[in-house]
Backbone bond lengths (Angstrom), bond angles and torsions (degrees), N, CA, C in turn:
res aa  C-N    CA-C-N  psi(-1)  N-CA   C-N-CA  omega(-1)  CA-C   N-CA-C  phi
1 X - - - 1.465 - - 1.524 108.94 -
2 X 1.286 125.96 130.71 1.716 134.65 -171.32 1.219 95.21 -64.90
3 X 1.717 119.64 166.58 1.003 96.53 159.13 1.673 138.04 -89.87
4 X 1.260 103.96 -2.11 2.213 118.52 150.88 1.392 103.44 -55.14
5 X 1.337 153.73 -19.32 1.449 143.43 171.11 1.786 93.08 -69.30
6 X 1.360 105.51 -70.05 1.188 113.21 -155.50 1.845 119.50 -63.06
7 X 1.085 108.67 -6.79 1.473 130.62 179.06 1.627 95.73 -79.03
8 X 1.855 100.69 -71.10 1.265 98.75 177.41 1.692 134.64 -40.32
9 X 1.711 102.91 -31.55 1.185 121.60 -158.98 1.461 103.94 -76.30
10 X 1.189 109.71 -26.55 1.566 131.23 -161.54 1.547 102.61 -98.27
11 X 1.466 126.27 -27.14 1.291 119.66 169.60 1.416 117.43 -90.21
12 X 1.360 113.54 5.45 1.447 110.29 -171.65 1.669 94.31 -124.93
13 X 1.515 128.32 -6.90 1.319 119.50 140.92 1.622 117.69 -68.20
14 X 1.219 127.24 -57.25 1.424 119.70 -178.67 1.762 100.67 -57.70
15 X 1.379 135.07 -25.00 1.216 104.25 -173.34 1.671 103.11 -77.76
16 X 1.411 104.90 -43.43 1.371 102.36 178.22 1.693 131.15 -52.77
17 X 1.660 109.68 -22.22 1.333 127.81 149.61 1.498 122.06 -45.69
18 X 1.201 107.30 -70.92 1.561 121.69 170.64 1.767 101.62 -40.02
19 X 0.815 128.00 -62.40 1.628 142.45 -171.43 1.442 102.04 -58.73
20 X 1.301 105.05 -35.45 1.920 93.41 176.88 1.284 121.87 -85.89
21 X 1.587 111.63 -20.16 1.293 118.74 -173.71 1.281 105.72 -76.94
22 X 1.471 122.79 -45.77 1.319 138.27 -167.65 2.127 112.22 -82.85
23 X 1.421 97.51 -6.01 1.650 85.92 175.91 2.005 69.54 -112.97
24 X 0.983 170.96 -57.95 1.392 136.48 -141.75 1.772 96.19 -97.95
25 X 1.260 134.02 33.07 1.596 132.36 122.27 1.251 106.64 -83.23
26 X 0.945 123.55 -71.06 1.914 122.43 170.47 1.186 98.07 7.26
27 X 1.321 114.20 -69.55 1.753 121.44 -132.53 1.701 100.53 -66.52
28 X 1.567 108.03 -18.19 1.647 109.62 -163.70 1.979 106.97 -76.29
29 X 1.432 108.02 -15.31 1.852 117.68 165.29 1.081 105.65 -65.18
30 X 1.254 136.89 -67.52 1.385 139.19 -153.74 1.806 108.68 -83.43
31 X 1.405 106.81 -38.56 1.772 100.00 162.11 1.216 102.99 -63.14
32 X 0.981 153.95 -46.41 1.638 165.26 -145.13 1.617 85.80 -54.79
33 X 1.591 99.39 -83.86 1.543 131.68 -176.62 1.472 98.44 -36.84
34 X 1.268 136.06 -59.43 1.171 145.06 -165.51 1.815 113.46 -66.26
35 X 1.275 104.91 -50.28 1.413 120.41 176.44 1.531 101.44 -52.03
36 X 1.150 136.37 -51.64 1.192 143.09 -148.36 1.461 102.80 -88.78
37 X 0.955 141.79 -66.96 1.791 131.38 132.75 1.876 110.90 11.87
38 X 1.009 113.72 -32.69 1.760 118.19 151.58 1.522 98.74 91.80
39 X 0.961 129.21 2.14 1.581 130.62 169.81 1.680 130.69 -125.89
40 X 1.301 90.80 70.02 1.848 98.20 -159.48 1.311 109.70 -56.54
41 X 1.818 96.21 -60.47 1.748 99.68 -174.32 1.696 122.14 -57.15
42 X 1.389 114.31 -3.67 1.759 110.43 -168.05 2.703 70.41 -105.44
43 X 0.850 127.72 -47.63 1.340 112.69 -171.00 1.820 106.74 -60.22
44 X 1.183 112.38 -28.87 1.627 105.95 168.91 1.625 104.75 -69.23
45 X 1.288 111.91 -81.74 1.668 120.86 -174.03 1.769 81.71 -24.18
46 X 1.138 129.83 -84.50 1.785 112.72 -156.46 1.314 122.72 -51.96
47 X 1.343 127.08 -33.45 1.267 133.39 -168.59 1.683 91.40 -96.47
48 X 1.310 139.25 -9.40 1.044 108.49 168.46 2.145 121.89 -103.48
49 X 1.447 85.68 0.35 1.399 107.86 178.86 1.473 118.06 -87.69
50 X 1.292 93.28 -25.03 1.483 109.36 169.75 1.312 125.04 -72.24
51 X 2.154 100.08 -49.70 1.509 92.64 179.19 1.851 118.00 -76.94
52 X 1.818 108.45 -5.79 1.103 111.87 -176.27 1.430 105.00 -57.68
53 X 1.695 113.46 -53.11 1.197 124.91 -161.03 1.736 103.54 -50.45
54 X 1.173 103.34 -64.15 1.508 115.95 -166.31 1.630 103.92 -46.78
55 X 1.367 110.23 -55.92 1.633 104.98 -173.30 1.799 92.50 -74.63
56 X 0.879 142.53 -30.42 1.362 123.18 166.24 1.781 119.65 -38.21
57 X 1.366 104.41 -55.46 1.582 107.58 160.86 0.963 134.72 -44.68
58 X 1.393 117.08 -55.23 1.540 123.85 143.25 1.395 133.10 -11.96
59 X 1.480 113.06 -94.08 1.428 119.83 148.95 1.192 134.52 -7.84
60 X 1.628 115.22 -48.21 1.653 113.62 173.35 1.396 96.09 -94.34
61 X 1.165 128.91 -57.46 1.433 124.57 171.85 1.489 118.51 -25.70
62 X 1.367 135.12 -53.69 1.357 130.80 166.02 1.518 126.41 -99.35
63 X 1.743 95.38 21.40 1.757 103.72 168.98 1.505 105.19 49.03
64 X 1.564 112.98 70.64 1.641 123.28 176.91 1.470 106.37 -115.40
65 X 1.513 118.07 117.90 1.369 122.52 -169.42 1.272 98.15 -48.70
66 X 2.105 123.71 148.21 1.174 125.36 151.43 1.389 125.08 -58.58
67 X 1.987 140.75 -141.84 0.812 98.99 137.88 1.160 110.86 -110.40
68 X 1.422 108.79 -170.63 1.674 108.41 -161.06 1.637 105.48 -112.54
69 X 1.308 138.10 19.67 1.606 125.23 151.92 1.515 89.04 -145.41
70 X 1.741 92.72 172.40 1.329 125.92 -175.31 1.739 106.91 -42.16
71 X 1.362 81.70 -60.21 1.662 94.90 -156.33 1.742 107.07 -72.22
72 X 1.534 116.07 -14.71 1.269 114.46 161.26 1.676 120.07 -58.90
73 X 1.687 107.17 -59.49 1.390 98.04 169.36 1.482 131.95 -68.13
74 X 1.510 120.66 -8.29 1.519 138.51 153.64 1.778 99.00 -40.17
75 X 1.354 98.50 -91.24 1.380 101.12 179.83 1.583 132.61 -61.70
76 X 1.253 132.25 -3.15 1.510 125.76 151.15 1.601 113.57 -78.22
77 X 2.030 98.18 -22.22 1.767 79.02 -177.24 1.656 112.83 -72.54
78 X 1.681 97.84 -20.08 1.122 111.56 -160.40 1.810 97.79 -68.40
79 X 1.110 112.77 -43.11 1.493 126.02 166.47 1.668 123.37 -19.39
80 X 1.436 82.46 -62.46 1.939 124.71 -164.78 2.198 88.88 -70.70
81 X 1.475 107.53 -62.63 1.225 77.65 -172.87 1.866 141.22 -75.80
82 X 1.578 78.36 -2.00 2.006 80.02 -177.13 1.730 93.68 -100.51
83 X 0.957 116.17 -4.75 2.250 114.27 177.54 1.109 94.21 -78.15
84 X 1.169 120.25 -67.90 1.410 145.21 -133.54 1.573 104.52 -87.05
85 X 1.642 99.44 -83.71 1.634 114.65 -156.05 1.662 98.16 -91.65
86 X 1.265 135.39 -23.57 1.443 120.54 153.37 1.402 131.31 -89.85
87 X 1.444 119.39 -25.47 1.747 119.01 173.09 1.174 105.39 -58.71
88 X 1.700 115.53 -64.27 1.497 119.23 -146.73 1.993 90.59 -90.49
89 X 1.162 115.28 -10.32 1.861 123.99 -166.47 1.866 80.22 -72.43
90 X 1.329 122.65 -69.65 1.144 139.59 178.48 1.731 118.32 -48.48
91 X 1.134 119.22 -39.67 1.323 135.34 -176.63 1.494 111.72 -64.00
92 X 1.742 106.52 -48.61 1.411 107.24 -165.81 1.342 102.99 -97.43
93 X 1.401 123.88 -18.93 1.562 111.67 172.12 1.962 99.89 -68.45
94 X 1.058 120.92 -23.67 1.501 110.15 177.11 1.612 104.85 -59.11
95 X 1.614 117.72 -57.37 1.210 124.04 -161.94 1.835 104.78 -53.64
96 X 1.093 110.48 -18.46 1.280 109.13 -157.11 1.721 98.35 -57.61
97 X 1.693 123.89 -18.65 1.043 144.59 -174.99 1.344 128.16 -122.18
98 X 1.638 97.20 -50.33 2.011 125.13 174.28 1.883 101.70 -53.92
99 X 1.066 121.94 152.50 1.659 122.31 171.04 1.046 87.18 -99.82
100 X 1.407 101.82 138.00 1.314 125.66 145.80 2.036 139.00 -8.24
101 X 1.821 86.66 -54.29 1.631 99.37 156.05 1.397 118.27 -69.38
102 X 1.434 112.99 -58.73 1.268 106.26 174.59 1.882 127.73 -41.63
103 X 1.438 107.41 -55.61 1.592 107.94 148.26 1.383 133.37 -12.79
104 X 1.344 110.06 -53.83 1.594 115.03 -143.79 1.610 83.07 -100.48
105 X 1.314 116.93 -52.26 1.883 123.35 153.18 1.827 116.04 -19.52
106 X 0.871 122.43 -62.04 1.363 134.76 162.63 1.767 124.37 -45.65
107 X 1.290 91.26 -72.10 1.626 117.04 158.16 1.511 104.22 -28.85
108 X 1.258 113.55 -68.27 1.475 107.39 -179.84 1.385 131.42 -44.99
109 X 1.615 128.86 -12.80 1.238 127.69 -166.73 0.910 101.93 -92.28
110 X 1.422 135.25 -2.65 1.680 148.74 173.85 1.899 79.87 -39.63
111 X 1.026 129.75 -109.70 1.732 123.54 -146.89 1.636 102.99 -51.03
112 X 1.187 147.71 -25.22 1.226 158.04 158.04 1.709 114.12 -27.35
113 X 2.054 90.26 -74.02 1.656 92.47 167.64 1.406 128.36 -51.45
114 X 1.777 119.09 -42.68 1.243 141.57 -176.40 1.469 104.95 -62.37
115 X 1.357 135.22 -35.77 1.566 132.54 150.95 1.378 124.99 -56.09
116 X 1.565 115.67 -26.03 1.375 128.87 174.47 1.303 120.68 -45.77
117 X 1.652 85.16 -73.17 1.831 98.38 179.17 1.300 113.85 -104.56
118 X 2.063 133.82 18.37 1.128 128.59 147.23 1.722 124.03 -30.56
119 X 1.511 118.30 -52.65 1.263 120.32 -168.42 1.881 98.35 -72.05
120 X 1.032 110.59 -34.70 1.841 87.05 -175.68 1.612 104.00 -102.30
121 X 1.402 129.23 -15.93 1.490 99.79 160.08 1.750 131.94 -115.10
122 X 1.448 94.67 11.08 1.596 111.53 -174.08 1.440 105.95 -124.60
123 X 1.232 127.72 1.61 1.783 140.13 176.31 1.457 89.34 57.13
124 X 0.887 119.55 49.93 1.567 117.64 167.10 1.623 151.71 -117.28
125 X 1.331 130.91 84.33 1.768 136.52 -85.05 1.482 83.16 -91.74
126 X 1.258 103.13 135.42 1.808 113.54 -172.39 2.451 88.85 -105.65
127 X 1.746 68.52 85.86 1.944 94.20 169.68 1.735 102.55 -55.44
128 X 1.241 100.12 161.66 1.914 126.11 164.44 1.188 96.53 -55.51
129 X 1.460 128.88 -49.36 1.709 120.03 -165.27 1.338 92.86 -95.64
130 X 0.953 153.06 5.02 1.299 136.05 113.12 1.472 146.58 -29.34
131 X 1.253 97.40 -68.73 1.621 119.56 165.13 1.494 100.10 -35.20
132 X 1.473 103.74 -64.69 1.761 119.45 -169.86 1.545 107.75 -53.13
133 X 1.489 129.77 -35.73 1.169 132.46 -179.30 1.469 113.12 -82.50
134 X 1.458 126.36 -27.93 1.396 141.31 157.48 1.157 106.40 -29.90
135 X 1.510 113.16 -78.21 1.544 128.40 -164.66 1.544 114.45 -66.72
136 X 1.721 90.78 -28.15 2.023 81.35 -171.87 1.134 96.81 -76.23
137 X 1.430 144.73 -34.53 1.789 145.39 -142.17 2.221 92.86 -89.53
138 X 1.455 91.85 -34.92 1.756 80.99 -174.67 1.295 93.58 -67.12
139 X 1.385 116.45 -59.57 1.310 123.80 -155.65 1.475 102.99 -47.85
140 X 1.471 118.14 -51.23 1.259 97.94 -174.84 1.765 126.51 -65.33
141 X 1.460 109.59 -7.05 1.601 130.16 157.17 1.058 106.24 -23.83
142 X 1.711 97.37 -83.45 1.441 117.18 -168.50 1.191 122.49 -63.66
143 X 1.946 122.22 -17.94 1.504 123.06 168.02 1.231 95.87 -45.82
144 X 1.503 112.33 -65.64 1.496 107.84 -138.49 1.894 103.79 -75.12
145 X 1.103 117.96 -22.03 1.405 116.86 159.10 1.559 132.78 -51.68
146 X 0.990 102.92 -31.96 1.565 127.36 174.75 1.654 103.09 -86.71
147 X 0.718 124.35 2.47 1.812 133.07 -146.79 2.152 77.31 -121.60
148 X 1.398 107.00 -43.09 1.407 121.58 -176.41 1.308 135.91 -108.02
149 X 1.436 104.59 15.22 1.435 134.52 -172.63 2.203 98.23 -47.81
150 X 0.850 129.61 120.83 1.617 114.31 157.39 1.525 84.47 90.99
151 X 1.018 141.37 41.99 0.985 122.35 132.31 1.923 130.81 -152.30
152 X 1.256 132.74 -146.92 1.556 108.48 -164.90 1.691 103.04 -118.29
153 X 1.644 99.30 9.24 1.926 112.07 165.51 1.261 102.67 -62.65
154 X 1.244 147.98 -62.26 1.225 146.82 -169.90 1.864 125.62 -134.53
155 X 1.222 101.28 81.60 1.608 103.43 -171.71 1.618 92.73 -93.26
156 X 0.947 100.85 143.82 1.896 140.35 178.62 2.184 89.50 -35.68
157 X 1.133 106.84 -39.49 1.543 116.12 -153.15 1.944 78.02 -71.54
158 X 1.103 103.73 -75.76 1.819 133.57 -159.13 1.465 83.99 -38.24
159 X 1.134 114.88 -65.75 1.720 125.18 -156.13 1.724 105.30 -51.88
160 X 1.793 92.15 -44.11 1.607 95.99 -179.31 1.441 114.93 -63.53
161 X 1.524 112.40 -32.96 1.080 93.52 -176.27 1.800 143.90 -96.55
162 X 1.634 76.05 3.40 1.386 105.22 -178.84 2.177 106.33 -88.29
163 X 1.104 94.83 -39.33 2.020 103.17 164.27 1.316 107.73 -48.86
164 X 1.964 117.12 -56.91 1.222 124.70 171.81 1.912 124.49 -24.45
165 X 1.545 66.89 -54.63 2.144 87.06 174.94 1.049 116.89 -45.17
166 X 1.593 92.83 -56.19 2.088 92.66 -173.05 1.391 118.30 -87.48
167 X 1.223 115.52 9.66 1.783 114.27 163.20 1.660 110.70 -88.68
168 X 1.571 105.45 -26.74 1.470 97.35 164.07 1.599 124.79 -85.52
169 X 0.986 108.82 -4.82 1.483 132.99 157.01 1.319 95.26 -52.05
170 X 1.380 105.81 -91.81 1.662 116.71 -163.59 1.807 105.96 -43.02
171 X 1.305 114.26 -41.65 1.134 125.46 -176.48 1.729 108.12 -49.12
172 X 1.532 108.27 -63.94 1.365 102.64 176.92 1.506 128.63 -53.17
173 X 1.524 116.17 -34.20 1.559 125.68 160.67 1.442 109.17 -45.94
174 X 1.177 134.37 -41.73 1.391 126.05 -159.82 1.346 109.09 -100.55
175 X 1.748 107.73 -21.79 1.498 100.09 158.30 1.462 107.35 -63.90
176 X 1.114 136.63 -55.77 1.558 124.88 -160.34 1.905 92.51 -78.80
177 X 0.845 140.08 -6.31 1.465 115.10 174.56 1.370 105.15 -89.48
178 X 1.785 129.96 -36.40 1.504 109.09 148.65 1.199 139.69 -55.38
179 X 1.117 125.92 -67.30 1.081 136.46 143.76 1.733 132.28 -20.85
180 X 1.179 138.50 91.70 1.162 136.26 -175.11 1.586 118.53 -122.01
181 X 1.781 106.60 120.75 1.175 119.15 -177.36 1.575 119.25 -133.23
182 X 1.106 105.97 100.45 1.603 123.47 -177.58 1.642 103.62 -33.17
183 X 1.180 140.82 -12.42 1.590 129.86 -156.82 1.347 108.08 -65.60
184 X 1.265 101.22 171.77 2.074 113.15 -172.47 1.159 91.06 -84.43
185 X 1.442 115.00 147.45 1.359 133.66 -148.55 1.992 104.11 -106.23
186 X 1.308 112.68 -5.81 1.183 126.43 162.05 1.641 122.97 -66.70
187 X 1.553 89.01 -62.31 1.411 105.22 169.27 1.052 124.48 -53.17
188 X 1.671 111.92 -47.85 1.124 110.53 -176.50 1.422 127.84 -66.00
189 X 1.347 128.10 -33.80 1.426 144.89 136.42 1.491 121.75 -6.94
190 X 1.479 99.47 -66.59 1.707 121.05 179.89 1.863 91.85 -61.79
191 X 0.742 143.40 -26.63 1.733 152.12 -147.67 1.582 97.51 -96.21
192 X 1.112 115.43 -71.05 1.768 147.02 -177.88 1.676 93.98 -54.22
193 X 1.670 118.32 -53.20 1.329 116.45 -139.62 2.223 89.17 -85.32
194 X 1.238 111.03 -21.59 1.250 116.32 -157.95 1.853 104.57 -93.53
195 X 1.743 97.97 -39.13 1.459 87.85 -179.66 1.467 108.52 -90.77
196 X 1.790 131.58 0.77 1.375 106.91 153.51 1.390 106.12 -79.60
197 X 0.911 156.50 -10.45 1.592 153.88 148.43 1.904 117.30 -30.00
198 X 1.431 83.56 -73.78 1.774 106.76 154.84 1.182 115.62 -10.65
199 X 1.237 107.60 -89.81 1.336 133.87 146.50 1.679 153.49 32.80
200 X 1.207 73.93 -105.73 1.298 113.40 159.36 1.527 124.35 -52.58
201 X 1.493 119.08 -55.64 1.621 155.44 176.26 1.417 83.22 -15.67
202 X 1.403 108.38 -96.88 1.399 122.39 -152.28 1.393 109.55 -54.61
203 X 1.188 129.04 -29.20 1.177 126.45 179.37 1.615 112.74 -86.18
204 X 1.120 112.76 -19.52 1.843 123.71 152.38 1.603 114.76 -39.83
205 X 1.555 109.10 -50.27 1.615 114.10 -144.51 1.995 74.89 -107.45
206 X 1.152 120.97 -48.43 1.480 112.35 -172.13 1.982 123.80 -47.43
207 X 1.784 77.05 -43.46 2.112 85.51 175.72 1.042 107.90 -128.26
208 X 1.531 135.26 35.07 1.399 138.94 153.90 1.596 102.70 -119.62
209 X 0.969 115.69 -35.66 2.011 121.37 -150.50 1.413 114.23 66.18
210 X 1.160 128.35 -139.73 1.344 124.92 -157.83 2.106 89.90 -106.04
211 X 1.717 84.06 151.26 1.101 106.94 -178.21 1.706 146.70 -71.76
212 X 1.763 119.15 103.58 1.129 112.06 -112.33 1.804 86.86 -122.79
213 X 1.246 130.65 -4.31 1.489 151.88 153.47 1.073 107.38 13.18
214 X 1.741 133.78 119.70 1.339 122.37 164.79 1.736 107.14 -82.75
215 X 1.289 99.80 141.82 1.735 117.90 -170.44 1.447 96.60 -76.96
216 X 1.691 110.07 25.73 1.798 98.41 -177.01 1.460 132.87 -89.97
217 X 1.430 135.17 153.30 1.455 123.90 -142.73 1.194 115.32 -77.99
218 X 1.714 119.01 -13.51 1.756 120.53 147.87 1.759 103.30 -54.83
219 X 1.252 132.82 -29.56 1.745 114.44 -146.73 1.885 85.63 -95.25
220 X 1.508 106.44 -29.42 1.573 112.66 -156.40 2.139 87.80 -77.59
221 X 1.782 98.78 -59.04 1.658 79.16 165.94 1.238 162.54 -85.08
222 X 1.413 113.12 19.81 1.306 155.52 154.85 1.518 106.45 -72.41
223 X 0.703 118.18 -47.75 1.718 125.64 -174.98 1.703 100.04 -61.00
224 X 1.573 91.45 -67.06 1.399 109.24 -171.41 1.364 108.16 -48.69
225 X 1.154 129.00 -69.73 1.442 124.65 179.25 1.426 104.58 -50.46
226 X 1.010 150.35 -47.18 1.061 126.83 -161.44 1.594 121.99 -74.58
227 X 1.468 107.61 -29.35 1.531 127.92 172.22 1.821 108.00 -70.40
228 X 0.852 92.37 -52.04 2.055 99.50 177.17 0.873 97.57 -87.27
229 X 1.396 150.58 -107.71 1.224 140.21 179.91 1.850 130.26 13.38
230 X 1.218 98.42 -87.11 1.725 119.11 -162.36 1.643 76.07 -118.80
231 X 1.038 165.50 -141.45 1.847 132.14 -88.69 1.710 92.27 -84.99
232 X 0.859 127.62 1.84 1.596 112.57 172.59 1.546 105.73 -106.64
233 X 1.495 114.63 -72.57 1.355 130.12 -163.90 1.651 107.51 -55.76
234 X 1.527 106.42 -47.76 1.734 96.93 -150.55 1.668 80.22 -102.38
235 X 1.253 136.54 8.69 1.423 135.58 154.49 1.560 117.19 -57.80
236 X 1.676 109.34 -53.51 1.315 135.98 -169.51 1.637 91.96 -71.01
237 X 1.499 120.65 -52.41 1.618 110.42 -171.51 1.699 99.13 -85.69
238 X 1.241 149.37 23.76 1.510 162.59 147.17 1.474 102.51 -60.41
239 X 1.681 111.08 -53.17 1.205 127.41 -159.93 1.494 110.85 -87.17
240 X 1.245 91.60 -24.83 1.919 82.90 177.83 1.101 121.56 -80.77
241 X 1.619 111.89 -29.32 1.876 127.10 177.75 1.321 103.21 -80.04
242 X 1.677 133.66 -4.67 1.161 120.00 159.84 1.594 116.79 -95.74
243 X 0.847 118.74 -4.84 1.404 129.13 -172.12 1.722 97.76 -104.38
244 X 1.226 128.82 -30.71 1.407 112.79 176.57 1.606 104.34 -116.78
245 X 1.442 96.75 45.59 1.806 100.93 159.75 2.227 105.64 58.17
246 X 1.214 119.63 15.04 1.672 120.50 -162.08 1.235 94.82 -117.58
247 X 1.345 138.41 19.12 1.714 142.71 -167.12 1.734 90.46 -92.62
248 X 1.167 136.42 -31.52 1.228 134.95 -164.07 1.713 98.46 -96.60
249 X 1.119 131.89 24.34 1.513 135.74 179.86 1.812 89.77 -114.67
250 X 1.504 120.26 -33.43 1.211 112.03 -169.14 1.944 100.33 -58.80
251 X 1.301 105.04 -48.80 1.547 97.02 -170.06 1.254 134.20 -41.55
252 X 1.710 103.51 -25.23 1.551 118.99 174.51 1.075 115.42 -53.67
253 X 1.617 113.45 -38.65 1.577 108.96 -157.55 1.803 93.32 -100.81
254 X 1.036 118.46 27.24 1.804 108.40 -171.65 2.021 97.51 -59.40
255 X 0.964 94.90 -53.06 1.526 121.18 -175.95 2.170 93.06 -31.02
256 X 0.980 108.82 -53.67 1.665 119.30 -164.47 1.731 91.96 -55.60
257 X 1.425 132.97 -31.24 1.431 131.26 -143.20 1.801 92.68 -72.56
258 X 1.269 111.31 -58.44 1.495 104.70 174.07 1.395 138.05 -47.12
259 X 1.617 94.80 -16.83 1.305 91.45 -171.67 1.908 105.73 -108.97
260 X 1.427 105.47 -30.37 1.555 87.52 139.54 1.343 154.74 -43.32
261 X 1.453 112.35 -47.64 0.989 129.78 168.15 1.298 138.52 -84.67
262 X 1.554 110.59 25.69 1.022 132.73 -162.70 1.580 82.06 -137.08
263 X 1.355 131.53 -52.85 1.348 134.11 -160.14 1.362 91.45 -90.62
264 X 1.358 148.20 -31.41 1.363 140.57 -167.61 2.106 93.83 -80.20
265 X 0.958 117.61 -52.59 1.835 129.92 162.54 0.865 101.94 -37.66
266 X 1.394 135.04 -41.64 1.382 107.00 -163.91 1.549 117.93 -107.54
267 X 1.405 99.78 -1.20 1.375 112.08 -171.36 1.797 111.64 -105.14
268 X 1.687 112.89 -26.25 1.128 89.03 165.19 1.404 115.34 -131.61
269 X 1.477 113.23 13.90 1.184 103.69 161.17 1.510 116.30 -137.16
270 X 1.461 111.89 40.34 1.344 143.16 160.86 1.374 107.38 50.77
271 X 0.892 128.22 24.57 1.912 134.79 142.95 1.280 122.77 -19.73
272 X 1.530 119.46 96.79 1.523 93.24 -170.33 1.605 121.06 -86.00
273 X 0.955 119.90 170.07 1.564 139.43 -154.55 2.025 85.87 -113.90
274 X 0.994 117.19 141.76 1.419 144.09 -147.75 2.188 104.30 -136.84
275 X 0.877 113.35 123.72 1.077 121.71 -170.71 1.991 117.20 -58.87
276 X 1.552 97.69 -21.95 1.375 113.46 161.35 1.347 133.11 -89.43
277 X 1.496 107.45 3.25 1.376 123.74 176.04 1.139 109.10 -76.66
278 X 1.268 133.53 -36.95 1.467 140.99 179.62 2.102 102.91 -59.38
279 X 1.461 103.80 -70.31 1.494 90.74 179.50 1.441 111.68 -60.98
280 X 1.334 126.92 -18.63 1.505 109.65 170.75 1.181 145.18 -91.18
281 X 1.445 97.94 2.07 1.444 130.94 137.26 1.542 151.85 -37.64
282 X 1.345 91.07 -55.95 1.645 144.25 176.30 1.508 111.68 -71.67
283 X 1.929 107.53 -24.30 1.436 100.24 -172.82 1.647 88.35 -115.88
284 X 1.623 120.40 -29.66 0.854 82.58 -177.55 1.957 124.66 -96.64
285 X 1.141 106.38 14.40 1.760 121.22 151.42 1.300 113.59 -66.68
286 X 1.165 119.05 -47.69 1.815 107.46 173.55 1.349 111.53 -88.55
287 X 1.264 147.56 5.05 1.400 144.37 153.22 1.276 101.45 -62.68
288 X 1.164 132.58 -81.88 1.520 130.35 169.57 1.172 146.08 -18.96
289 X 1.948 118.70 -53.51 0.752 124.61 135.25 1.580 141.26 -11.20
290 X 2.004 92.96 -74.16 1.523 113.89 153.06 1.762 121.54 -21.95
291 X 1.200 91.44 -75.33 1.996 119.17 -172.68 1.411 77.80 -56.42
292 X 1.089 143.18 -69.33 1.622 134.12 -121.58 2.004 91.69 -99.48
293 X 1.167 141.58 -14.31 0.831 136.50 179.78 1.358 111.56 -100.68
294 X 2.243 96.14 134.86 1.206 86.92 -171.00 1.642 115.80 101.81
295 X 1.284 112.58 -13.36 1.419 128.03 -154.84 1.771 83.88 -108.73
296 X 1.357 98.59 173.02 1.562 120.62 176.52 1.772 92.79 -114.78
297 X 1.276 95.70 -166.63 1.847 108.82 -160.63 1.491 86.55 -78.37
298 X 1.582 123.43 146.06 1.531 115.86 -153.75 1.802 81.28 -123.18
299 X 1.907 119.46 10.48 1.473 113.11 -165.80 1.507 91.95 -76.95
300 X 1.532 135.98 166.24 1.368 147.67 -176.21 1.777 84.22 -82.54
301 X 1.244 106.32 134.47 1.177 115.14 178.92 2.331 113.54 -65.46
302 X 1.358 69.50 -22.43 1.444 87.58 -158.76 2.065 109.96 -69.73
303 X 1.191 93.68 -12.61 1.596 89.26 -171.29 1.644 99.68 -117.87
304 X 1.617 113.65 44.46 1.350 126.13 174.71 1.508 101.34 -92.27
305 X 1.206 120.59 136.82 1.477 124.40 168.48 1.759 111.01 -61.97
306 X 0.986 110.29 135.74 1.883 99.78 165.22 1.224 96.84 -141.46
């Protein structure tokens, strides 16, 4: 490859980087909208049964191996329920109250935590400019909480339970970085996307009851994007930056998620933006940075195609 391929090659991974970071802030408007409708866990179970179904079609449709032992589908279900049916299970009962910005603010400490407990379960040396990026990324947490002190954007409860999310987040990453299973990354999707569905169900009908959803054209396009969009679309562009080695460009931009999702809040579902949002912004973009520099590819080794 010249080196004009590889320039090119490299600007059309960071754009495609940029594009992943910026449609999975997206996704925190339309859960927002959805959460608030008062029945989160029966709106996951559908939207994730849905996108199961569809990439299920897929799969046989383009003849994509299942996987092939026990302990493979053990560990993608195992995958599926801390991504899937506890991050976002946890995530959207926050929204039902949490904003949207505030969310995607949170959301961001995903590489933060993963520097946390790198050194005791990934042997991975938690540096001074580390430390320094630790403290600025919470801190800037707690700006923007304080930014929301007295009111029902960010109560102590929502926040907890939305942090909760992203340790099972982190949790599922570190299962697949121990854990390593060669399977097709389609399948494996359809696998993950069906048993947080699974899941989920009973605990739908147990603390919701039966399913009571207005069929209205915010709930139908909220749905929609989120099923095409982010578990289909920004799944499919997941898969291409792991397959052409460019998945480790996403970490750069982690820093951008707050400030999308802070600018996507405020723009269409008029969230206002707070004069301390900016420095808590600011710390938590250079915490990350910090953590993320210096670092090796932070993708789970384990959900690489071979």
């Amino acid at each position: 490859m010249t080196s004009s391929e590889l320039r090119a090659h490299g600007r059309a991974g960071t754009a495609l980087a940029l594009l992943y970071v910026f449609l999975w802030a997206s996704a925190f408007v339309p859960s927002r909208v959805l959460s608030r409708m008062g029945q989160p866990l029966w709106v996951l179970t559908i939207r994730f049964a849905i996108a199961s179904l569809l990439m299920a079609v897929a799969v046989v449709a383009l003849r994509r191996p299942w996987p092939r032992t026990t302990a493979a589908w053990l560990q993608i279900a195992g995958y599926g329920l801390l991504a899937n049916a506890t991050y976002l299970g946890c995530t959207y009962e926050a929204l039902r109250h949490l904003s949207s910005g505030m969310g995607a603010i949170i959301a961001s400490t995903n590489p933060l935590l993963l520097a946390l407990v790198a050194p005791a379960l990934l042997n991975e040396p938690l540096t001074g400019r580390k430390i320094v990026g630790l403290l600025l990324g919470f801190g800037g947490v707690l700006i923007a909480m304080s930014a929301r002190a007295g009111t029902q954007a960010a109560r102590p409860v929502d926040v907890l339970l939305a942090f909760l999310g992203v340790v099972a987040l982190v949790g599922s990453t570190l299962v697949f970085k121990r854990l390593r299973t060669p399977e097709d990354l389609v399948a494996a999707n359809t696998v993950q996307l069906g048993t947080a569905s699974v899941a989920l169900l009973p605990l739908a009908i147990l603390l919701e009851g039966a399913p009571h959803l207005p069929p209205t054209a915010e709930f139908i396009v909220s749905l929609a994007y989120l099923v095409l969009v982010l578990s289909l679309g920004a799944s499919f562009l997941w898969f291409w930056l792991l397959r052409h080695g460019e998945a480790s460009r996403v970490s750069a931009f982690y820093f951008l998620t707050p400030i999308f999702g802070l600018g996507l809040g405020a723009l269409l579902l008029r969230e206002p933006v707070r004069p301390l949002d900016g420095l808590g912004l600011a710390a938590v973009a250079a915490g990350i940075v910090l953590v993320q520099s210096g670092r090796g590819r932070v993708v789970p080794a384990a959900v690489e195609e071979t």
